[in-house]
C-alpha positions in Angstrom: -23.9 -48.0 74.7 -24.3 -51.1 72.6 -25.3 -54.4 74.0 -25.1 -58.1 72.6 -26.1 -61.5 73.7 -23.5 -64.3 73.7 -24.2 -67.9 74.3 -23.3 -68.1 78.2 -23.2 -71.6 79.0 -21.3 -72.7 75.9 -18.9 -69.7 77.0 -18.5 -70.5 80.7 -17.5 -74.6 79.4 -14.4 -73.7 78.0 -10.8 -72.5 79.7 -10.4 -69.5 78.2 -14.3 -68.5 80.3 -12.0 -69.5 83.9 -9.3 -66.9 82.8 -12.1 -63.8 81.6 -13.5 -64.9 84.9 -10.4 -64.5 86.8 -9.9 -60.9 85.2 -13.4 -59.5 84.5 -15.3 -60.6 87.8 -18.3 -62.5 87.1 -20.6 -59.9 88.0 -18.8 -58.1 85.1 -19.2 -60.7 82.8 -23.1 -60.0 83.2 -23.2 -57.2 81.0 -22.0 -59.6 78.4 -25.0 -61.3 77.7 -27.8 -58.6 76.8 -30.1 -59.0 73.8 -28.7 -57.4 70.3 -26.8 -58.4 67.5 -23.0 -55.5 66.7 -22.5 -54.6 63.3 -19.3 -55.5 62.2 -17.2 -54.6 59.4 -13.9 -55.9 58.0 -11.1 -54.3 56.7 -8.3 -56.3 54.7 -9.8 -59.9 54.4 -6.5 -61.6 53.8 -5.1 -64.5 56.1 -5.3 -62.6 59.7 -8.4 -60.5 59.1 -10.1 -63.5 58.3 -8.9 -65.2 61.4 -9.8 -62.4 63.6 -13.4 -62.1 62.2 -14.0 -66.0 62.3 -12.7 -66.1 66.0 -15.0 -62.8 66.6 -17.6 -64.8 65.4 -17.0 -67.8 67.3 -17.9 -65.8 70.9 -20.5 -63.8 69.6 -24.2 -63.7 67.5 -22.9 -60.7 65.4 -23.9 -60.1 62.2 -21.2 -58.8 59.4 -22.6 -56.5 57.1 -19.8 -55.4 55.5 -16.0 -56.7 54.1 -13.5 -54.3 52.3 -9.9 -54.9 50.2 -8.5 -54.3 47.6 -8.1 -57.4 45.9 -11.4 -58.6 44.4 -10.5 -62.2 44.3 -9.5 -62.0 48.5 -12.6 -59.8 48.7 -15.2 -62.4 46.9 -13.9 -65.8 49.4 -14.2 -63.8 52.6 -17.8 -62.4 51.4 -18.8 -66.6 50.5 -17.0 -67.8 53.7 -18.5 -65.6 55.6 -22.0 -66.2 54.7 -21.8 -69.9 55.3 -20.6 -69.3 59.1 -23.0 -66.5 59.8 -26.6 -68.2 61.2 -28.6 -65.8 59.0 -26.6 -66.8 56.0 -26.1 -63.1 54.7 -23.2 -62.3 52.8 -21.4 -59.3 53.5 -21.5 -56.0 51.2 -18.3 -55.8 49.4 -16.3 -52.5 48.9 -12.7 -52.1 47.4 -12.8 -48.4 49.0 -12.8 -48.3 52.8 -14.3 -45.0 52.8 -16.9 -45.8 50.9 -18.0 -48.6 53.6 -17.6 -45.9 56.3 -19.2 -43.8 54.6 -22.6 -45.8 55.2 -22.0 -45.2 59.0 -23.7 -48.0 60.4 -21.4 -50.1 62.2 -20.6 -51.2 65.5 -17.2 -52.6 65.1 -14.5 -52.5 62.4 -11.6 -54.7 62.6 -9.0 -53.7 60.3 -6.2 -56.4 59.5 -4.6 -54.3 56.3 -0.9 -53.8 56.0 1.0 -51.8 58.4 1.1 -48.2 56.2 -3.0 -48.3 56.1 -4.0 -48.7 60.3 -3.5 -44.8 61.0 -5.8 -43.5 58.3 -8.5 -46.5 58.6 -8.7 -46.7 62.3 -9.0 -43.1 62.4 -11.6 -42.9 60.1 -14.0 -45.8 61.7 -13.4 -44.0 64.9 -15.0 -40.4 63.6 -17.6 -43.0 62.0 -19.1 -44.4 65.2 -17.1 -47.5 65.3 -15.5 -49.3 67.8 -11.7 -51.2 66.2 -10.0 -54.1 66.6 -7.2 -53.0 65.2 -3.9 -55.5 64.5 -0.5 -55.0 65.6 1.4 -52.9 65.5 -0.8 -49.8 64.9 1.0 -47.5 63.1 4.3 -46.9 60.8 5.5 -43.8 62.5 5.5 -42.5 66.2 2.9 -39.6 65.0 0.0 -41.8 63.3 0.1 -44.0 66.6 -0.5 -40.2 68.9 -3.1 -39.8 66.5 -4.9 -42.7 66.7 -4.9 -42.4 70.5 -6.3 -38.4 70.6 -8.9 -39.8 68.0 -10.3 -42.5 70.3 -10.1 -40.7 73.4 -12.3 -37.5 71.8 -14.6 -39.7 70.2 -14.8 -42.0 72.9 -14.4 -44.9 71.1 -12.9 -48.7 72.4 -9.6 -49.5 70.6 -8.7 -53.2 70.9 -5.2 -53.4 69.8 -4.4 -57.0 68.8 -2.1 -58.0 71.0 -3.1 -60.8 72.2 -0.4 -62.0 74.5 -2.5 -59.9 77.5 -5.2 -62.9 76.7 -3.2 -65.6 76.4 -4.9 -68.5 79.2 -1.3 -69.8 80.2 0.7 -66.4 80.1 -2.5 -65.3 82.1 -1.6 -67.9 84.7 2.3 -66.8 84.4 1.2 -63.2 85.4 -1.0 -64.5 88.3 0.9 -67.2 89.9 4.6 -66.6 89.2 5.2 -62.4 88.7 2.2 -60.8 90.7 3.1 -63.5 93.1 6.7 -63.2 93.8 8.1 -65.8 92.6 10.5 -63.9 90.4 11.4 -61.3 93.7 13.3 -57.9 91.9 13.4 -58.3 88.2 16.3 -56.2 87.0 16.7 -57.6 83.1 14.8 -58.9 80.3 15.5 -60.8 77.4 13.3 -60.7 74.2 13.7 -62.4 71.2 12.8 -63.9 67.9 14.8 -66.3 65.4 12.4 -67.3 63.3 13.6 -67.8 59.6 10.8 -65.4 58.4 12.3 -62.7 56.2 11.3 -62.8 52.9 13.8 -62.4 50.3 14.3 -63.1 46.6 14.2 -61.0 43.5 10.9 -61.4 41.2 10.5 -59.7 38.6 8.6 -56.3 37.6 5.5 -57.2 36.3 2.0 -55.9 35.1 -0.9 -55.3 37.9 -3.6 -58.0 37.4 -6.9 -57.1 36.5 -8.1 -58.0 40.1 -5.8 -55.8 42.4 -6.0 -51.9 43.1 -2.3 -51.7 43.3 -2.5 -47.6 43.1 -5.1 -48.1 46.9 -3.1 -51.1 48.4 -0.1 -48.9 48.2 -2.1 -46.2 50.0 0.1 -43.4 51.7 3.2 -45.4 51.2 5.5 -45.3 48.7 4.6 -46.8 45.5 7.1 -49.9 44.7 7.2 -51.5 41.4 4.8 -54.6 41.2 6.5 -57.7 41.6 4.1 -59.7 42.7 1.4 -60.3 45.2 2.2 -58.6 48.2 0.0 -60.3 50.8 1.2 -62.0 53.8 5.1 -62.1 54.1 6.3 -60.0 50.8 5.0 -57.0 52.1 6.7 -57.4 55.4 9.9 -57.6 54.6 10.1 -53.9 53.1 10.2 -50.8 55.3 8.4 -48.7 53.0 4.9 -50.6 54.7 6.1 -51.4 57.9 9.2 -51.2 60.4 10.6 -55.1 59.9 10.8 -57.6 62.4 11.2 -55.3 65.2 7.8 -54.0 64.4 6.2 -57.3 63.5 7.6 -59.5 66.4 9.0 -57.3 69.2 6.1 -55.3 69.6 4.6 -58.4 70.8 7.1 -60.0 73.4 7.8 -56.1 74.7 4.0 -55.5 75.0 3.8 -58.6 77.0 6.8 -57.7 78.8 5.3 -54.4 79.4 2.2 -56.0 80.7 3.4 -58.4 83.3 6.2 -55.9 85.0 3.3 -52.6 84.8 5.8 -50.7 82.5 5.3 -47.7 80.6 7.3 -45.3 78.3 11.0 -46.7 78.2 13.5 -44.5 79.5 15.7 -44.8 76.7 16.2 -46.9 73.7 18.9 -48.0 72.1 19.1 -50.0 69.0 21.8 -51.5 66.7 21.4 -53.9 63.8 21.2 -54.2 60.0 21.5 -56.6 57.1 24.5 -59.1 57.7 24.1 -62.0 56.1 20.6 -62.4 53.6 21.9 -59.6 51.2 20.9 -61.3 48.0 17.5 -60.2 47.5 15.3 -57.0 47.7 14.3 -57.3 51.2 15.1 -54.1 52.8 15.0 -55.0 56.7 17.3 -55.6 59.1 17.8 -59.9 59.3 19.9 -59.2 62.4 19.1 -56.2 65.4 19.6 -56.0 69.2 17.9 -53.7 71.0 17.8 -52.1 74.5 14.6 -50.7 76.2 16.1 -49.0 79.5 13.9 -48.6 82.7 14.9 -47.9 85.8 17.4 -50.4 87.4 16.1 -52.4 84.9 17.1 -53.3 80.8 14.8 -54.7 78.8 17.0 -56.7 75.8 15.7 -57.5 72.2 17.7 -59.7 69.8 15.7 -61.1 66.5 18.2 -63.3 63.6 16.8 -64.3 61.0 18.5 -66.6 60.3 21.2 -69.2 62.0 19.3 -71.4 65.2 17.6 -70.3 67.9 19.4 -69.6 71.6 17.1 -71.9 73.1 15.2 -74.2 70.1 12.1 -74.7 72.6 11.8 -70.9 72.9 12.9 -69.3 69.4 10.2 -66.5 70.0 9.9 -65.6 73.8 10.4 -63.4 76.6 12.4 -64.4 79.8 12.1 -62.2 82.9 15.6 -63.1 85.5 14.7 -62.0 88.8 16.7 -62.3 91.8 14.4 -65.5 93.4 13.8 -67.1 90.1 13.2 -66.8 86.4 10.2 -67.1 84.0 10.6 -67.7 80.6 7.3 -67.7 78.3 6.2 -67.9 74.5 3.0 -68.1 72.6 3.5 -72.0 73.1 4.2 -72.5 76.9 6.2 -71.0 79.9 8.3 -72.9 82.6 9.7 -70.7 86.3 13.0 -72.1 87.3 13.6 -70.9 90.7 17.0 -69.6 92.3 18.1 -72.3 94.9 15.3 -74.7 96.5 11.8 -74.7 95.1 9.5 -75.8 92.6 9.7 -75.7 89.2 6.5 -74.4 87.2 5.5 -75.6 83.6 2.6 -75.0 81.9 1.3 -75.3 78.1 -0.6 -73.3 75.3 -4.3 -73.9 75.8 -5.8 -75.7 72.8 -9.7 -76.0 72.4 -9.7 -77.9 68.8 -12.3 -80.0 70.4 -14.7 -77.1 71.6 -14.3 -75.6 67.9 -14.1 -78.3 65.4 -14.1 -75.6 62.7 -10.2 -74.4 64.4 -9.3 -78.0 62.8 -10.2 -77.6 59.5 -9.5 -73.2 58.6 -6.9 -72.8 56.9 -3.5 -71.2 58.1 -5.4 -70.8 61.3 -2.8 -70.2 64.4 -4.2 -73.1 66.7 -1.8 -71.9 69.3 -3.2 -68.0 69.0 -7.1 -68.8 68.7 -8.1 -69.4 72.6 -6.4 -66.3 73.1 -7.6 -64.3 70.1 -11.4 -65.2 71.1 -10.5 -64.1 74.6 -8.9 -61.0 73.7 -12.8 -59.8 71.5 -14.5 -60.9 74.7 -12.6 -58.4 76.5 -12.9 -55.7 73.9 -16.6 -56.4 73.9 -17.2 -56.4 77.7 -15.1 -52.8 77.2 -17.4 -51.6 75.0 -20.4 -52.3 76.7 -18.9 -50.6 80.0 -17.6 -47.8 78.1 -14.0 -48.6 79.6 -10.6 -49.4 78.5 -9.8 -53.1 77.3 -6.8 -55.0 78.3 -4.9 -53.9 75.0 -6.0 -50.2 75.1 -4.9 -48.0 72.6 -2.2 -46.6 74.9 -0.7 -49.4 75.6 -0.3 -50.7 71.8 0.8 -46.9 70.9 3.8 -47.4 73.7 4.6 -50.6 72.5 4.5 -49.7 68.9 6.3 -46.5 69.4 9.3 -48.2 70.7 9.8 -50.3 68.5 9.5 -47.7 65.4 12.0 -45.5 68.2 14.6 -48.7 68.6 14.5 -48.7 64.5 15.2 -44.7 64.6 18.3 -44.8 66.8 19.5 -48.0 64.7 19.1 -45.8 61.8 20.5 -42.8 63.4 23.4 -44.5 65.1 22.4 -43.0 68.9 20.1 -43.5 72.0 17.2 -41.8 71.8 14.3 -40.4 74.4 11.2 -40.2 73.7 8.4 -37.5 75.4 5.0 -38.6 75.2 3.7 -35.0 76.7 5.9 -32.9 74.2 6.0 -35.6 71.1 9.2 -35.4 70.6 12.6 -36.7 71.2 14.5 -35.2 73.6 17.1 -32.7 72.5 17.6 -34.1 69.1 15.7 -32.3 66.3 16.9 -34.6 63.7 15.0 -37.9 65.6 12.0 -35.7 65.9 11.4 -35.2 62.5 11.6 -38.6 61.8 8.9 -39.3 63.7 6.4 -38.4 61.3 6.9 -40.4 57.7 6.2 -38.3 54.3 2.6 -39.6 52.6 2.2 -40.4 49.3 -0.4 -37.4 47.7 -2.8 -37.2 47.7 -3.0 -38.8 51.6 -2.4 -36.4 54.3 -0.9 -37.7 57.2 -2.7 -37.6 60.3 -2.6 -35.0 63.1 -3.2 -35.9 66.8 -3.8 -31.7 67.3 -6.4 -31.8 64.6 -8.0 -35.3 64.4 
């Protein structure tokens, strides 16, 4: 197995080092600090590969050989920003064909932070390369890339850090420790999720010729190919289905995974979904702006509501989770979480860790999550102690495949008007043959869609 040095006692200083203490052992934290550099490659340099690289790069002496997208001018700041963080001042090779940086198969790690339509066929194909991914929420499009993913990593044995960082999150961390494995929160027997932020982009732009810097033909990929109307970087893209499964895939995938996490959940029951455009019908956007959804365990309903636009149930938490338990209840975001208990007792509060002073260079990157970074650098400590013990991270594969796949399953009875169940062992849905063929999406020739029976 591979093996890296990392800079211990700056590590151990900061509070995110107390939390991988808490989880990893310090024993276990041992193997961290061996003696060579990882090979790391990036996929999609656009705002949140960047960010994961940089924060990668914060926690360890890697050295990035290698940056891929398809837009030249993206392509060309990564490869200069890169080179003035790394110590050895290197800048990156450059590739606007992923396969063709693959293809040089000497990588450790490849973090890919392209679109939504692109994660199957690039995570696969770094996993048959030798790579370990860090590979960004939500992994796949459709139910079938995400199985596919999975049987890849498992028979190459390869680490799959799915970025879902909530698992790392110092306070939510705490949350999990003190408050649910605790029991503070006695039987919990329902859930709320939800997300009002006013981030549905709309608006109609014109059609309009493909600059000279963009491979608009490879960015589209296996999806379908829209007219151009524009760059579709960051939010644009998002708010089509054609790359993605909307807000439900973007945002709920995060609060259920955490959800998921902190209760020791697996494979829903049942999911039910309902939802659809109901007020931002003026411009191309193609995704819901309003959908509940129901994730049924047993004696136990996990609820998802996300509005785009209106106010926020509860203004301090317009993106959260809140678990209501018969002794208490604990309601938690990306920003803080506060217990309330039932009757007598104490109330708990605690906020997002920030460590602006520890990394001056948070401060000053731009469109950096401040909020997300202690957890982010957390989250690549874990998937790089996994790696060196050749086990499973805290946001294995698996678990980002369940809490993709029902998401893309609550957006599949929306669409189809009826509950639906979902086996894992038979990959299909239960008794409805309709549902099951939806869970594999048509590909764009010439891309062939993945299969977890031949991957």
């Amino acid at each position: 197995m591979n093996s890296f040095n990392i800079n211990r006692r700056h590590f151990l200083k900061n509070a995110s080092a107390q939390a991988a203490l808490s989880r990893l052992g310090s024993h276990e934290l041992d193997l961290l600090f061996q003696d060579k550099k990882l090979r790391v490659g990036l996929i999609g340099t656009g705002w949140y590969g960047k960010s994961d690289l940089f924060r990668l790069m914060q926690v360890a002496p890697i050295e990035v050989i290698s940056l891929c997208d398809v837009d030249k001018n993206l392509l060309s700041q990564a490869a200069d920003m890169v080179s003035k963080r790394q110590k050895s001042g290197m800048k990156p090779r450059t590739y606007s064909d992923y396969r063709k940086m693959l293809a040089e198969k000497d990588l450790d790690i490849v973090l890919i932070g392209t679109p939504d339509h692109w994660h199957a066929l690039q995570a696969i194909d770094a996993i048959k390369g030798g790579a370990h991914v860090y590979l960004q929420k939500p992994i796949s499009v459709d139910v079938m890339e995400g199985e596919a993913i999975m049987a890849a990593a498992r028979k190459y044995n390869r680490v799959v850090q799915v970025g879902t960082q909530r698992k790392s999150t110092p306070h939510l961390i705490d949350a999990k420790k003190k408050i649910v494995d605790a029991g503070l929160l006695g039987k919990v027997s329902h859930v709320e999720m939800c997300c009002y932020f006013h981030m549905r982009a709309n608006g109609n732009p014109p059609v309009e010729p493909v600059p000279d810097f963009l491979d608009y033909d490879m960015w589209t990929g296996p999806a379908p190919l829209r007219p151009y109307d524009g760059l579709p970087h960051i939010r644009w893209w998002r708010t089509f289905n054609e790359y993605g499964n909307g807000i439900m895939g973007d945002m709920c995938v995060h609060m259920f995974d955490t959800v998921r996490w902190m209760l020791k959940l697996g494979w829903p029951k049942e999911i039910s979904s309902t939802g659809g455009i109901y007020v931002q019908k003026d411009g191309k956007s193609n995704i819901p702006d309003t959908q509940s959804a129901i994730f049924k365990y047993d004696e136990l309903n996990c609820v998802w509501q996300h509005r785009s636009w209106g106010t926020p149930a509860n203004p301090d938490y317009p993106w959260s989770f809140t678990l209501f338990g018969d002794k208490g209840t604990l309601i938690g975001s990306t920003m803080q979480y506060d217990f309330t208990p039932f009757g007598d007792g104490e109330k708990i509060h605690q906020d997002v860790l920030f460590e602006k002073e520890k990394y001056p260079e948070d401060v000053t990157e731009e469109r950096i999550e401040l909020n997300a970074a202690p957890a982010t650098r957390l989250h690549m400590l874990d998937f790089l102690n996994a790696i060196n013990k050749n086990s499973r991270p805290i946001a294995d594969i698996e678990e980002g495949h369940i809490s993709t796949a029902s998401c893309i399953l609550a957006n599949m009875s929306m669409q189809l008007g009826r509950p639906l169940v979902y086996n894992p062992s038979k990959r299909l849905v239960t008794g409805d043959k309709e549902a099951t063929k939806l869970l594999t999406r048509p590909y764009r020739k010439p891309w062939i869609h993945p299969d977890p029976e031949k991957v």
